[in-house]
C-alpha positions, 0 to 999 in steps of 0.5 A: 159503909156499903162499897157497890158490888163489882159485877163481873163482865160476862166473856164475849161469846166464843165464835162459831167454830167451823168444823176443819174437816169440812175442808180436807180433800177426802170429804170433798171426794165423799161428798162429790160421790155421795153427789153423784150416787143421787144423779145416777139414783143409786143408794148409798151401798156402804155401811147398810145395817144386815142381820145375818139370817140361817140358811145363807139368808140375811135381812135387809131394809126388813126383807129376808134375802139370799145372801152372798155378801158374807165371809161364812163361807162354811156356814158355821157363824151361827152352829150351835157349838160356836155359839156355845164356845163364846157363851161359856168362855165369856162367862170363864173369863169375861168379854176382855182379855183385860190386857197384852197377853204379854203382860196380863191379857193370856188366856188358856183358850189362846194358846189351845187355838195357836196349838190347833192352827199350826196342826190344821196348817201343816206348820210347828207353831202360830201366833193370834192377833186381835186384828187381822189387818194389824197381823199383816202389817206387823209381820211384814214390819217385824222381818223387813227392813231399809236394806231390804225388798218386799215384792207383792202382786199387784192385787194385793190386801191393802193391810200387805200394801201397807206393811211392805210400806211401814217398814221402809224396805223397797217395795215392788209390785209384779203383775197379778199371778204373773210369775215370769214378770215377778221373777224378772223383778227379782233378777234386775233388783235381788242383788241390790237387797238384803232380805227379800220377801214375796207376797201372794194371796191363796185366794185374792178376794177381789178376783177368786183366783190364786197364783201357782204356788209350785212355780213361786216355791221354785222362784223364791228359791232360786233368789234365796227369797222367803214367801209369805201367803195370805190366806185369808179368803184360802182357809177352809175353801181351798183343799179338799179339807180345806186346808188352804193353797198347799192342800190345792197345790200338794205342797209341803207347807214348811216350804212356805216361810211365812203364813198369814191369814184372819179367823173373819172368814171361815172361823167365824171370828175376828183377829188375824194368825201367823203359822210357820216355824217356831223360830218365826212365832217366837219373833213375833211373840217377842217383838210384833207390834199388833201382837205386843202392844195390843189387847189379847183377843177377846177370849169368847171370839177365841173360843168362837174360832176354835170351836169353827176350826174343829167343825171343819176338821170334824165336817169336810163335807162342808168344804164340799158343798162349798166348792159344789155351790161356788163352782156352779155359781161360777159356770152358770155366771159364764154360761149366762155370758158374763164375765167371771173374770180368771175366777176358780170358782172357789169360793169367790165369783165377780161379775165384772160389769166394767163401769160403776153406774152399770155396777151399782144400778145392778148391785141394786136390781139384784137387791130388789130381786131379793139377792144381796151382794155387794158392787166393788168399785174403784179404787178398790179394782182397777179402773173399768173393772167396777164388779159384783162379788158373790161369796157362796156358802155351805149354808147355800142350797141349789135354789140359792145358786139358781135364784141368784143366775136367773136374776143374772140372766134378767140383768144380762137380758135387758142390758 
């Protein structure tokens, strides 16, 4: 006897789900800026795909334009020596480190560019990270505790702001390169604290000027303080041979406790290192978080670096040029009367516009005159300080610089 066959009732359809996100208060910020870049008719500046071109050029939207949005301030990202680094230690050892390097992932090209930083430095030894905004944190996470203080200048990279934050010592803030505000912090709040570490920056990317590293050496010793600078945006630019704010200042640069910088910006690579003395990298060999439980930097971006770090040894002619272009981009900005801010012409010149509808109208005006730069904005800066940020290059040449002031001057004309 045939029994009926049971059919098998289908499952209700699934709800729409609607995405979660939609609702966090962030995207809401997002989509009011978006809204508000449409009324002003400006274009969204973020994340617009460039193709780094020689001679201090890049292409835009299939245009070929001067250049001044780019960390290679020595001009080495494309030198044929630094592409040939990363080509044959790709083919050594492949594109991964394939772990930790504290488990699996060391590499002889890593410790060769450890060796060379701290002897560039000044120091006795350094540690390389994958990550430069993770080597800061972790630095700072690594050293500082609840019983401690970390005082930082108010300008500081958000990768130092959340460092002094993660390791839940006490966090203050002084005035940028304000040193008599910094040094009456320390003389209300040291004697509450075990440790304390001062953070500076030899070159602040957002303002291109740096503190007075003699002054802070005095403070931090006379408050039996530590000093960590970040020399991210110092490396090969500060210094006759670019050797960074203790080359600027005629320093010793033992006397610093702890150095910080990233390989993205004149070495051309990616991560982040710390000098200083042995002792310091042995801790963090042993114990810093961005080092230890991550991946060792890809061995082609190694190699990369190192091979930028020996040019620069090689080729201090180029920290020249640099300083040469920077400076005449920062004295042509203040002849044109506009703003520079407290900039050293090192390297780095805003053009502080002061309101963000007149900060990205310009940044795209400019554009259309064919230089490319780039509008910061709060709350990257202060309020009312919304700015444009030129990185000169060695790979500048004089029309580079007079290109980029006379659209300044047409800007500064019709304003």
């Amino acid at each position: 006897m045939n029994r009926p066959v049971r059919q098998r009732a289908l499952p209700a359809a699934a709800p729409a789900r609607e995405d979660p996100f939609l609702q966090h208060p962030l995207y809401a910020e997002i989509e009011q800026e978006r809204y508000w870049g449409g009324v002003l008719g400006v274009r969204d500046p973020y994340y617009r795909e460039r193709e780094a071109l020689p001679g201090g050029q890049a292409r835009l939207d299939g245009r070929a334009m001067r250049n001044f949005a780019s960390y290679d301030y020595l001009g080495l990202n494309r030198h044929p020596a630094v592409l040939e680094a990363a080509q044959e230690a790709g083919a050594r050892w492949g594109i991964s480190a394939g772990g930790s390097r504290m488990t699996s992932g060391e590499r002889a090209v890593h410790g060769a560019l450890e060796r060379e930083l701290a002897d560039f430095t000044g120091t006795e030894a350094a540690a390389v990270f994958v990550s430069g905004h993770a080597t800061a944190i972790s630095v700072i996470l690594t050293l500082m505790g609840p019983r401690d203080l970390v005082l930082h200048d108010a300008l500081a990279h958000n990768c130092l702001v959340l460092g002094a934050e993660s390791c839940r010592a006490a966090r203050l803030a002084f005035r940028h390169n304000d040193l008599d505000h910094l040094e009456e912090v320390l003389r209300r709040s040291r004697h509450l604290h075990d440790k304390v570490l001062i953070v500076s920056e030899g070159l602040f990317s957002m303002s291109g000027d740096g503190p007075d590293l003699r002054a802070l050496l005095r403070i931090k010793q006379r408050h039996d303080a530590w000093l960590m600078m970040d020399e991210a945006h110092a490396l090969g630019v500060l210094g006759a041979t670019g050797r960074g704010i203790a080359e600027h200042a005629g320093v010793d640069p033992r006397d610093v406790e702890v150095w910080f910088g990233t390989l993205s910006k004149s070495l051309v690579g990616c991560g982040g290192y710390v000098c200083g003395s042995r002792a310091l990298v042995d801790i963090m060999r042993a114990r810093a978080p961005g080092l230890v439980f991550s991946v060792g930097m890809p061995p082609p971006v190694a190699a990369a670096s190192l091979a930028a770090l020996r040019l620069l040894r090689q080729e201090p002619e180029r920290v020249a040029r640099l300083r040469a272009n920077s400076r005449a981009l920062a004295e042509g900005v203040r002849a044109i009367g506009l703003d520079a801010g407290t900039a050293w012409g090192e390297g780095i010149v805003p053009v502080i516009l002061g309101e963000v509808p007149a900060t990205l109208h310009a940044a795209q005006a400019l554009e259309e005159a064919g230089i490319c730069t780039f509008p910061v904005l709060p709350p990257g800066v202060p309020e009312g300080t919304a700015r444009l940020r030129f990185f000169a290059s060695a790979a500048h040449g004089p029309e580079d610089i007079e290109a980029a002031l006379a659209a300044l001057a047409g800007l500064a004309a019709a304003a």
